[in-house]
C-alpha positions in Angstrom: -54.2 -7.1 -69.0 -54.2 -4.0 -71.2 -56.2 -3.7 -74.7 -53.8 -3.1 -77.4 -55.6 -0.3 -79.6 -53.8 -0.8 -82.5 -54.5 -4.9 -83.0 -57.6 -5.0 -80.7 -56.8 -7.6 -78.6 -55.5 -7.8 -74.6 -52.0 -8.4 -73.9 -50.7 -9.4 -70.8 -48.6 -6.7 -68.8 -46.0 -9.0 -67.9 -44.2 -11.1 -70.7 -42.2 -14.0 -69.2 -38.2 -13.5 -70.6 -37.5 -17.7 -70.8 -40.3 -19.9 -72.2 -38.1 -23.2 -72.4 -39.0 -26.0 -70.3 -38.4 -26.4 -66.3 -36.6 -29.4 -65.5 -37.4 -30.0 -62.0 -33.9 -31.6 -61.0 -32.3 -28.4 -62.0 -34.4 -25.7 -60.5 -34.4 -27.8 -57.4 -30.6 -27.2 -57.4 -30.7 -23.5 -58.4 -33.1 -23.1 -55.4 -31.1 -24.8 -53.1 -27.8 -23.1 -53.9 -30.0 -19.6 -53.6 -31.0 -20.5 -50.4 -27.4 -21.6 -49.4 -26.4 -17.4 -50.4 -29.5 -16.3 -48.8 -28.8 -18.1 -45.3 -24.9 -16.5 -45.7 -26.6 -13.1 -46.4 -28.6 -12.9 -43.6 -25.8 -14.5 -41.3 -23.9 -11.2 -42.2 -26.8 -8.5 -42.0 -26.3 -6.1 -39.5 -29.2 -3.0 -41.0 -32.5 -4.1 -39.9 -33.7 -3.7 -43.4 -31.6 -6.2 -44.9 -32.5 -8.7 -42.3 -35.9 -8.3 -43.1 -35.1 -8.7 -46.9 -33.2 -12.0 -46.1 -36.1 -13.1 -43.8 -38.6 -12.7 -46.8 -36.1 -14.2 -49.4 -35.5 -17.3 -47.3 -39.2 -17.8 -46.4 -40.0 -17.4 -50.5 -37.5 -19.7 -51.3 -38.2 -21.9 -49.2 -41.8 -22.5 -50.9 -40.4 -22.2 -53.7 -38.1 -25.7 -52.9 -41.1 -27.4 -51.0 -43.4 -26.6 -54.2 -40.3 -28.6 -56.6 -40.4 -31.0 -54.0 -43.8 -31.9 -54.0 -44.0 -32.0 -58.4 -40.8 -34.5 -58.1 -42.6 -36.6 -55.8 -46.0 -36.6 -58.5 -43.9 -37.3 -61.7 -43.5 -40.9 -62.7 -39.8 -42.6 -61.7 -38.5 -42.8 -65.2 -36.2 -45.4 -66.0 -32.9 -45.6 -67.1 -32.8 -45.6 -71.4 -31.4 -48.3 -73.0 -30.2 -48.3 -76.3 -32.7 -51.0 -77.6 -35.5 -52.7 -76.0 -35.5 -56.0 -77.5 -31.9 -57.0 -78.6 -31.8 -56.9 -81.8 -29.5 -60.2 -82.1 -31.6 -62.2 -80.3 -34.6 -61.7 -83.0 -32.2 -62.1 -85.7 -31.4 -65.4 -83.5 -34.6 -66.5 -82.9 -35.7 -66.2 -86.7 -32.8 -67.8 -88.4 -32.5 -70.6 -85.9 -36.6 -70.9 -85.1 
């Protein structure tokens, strides 16, 4: 944190770019198509550095993916929507005909 001297109060130093919500199915797809061009990276390396750098991006993203897996596997199933949940017809049924 740093203290803004002209508002007098902290700031973080670091300002996330995207505040919109994760969805969970979708970054467990980004991740997995990352690792897919991280694995074909390192297959290709031949400098030591960059095999190290594909070692380290494979090992993050792959916590990265068992992290998502593990918050899919604590959110609810949710069910499919349906338009209505009590037919509409039938009450209209039900009243006119008792």
């Amino acid at each position: 944190m740093r203290l803004d001297f002209h508002r007098n109060i902290e700031t973080p130093e670091y300002m996330e770019e995207d505040f919109t919500p994760v969805n969970i199915q979708e970054s467990l797809e980004k991740t997995r198509q990352d690792l897919e061009v991280a694995y074909a990276g390192f297959n290709n390396a031949v400098e030591i550095d960059l095999i190290d750098s594909y070692i380290y991006e494979i090992n993050s993203l792959q916590k990265r993916y068992k992290h998502l897996t593990d918050m899919a596997a604590q959110e609810p199933a949710q069910e499919p929507k349906r338009l209505y949940q009590h037919s509409p017809i039938r009450a209209l049924v039900s009243h006119v005909f008792g």
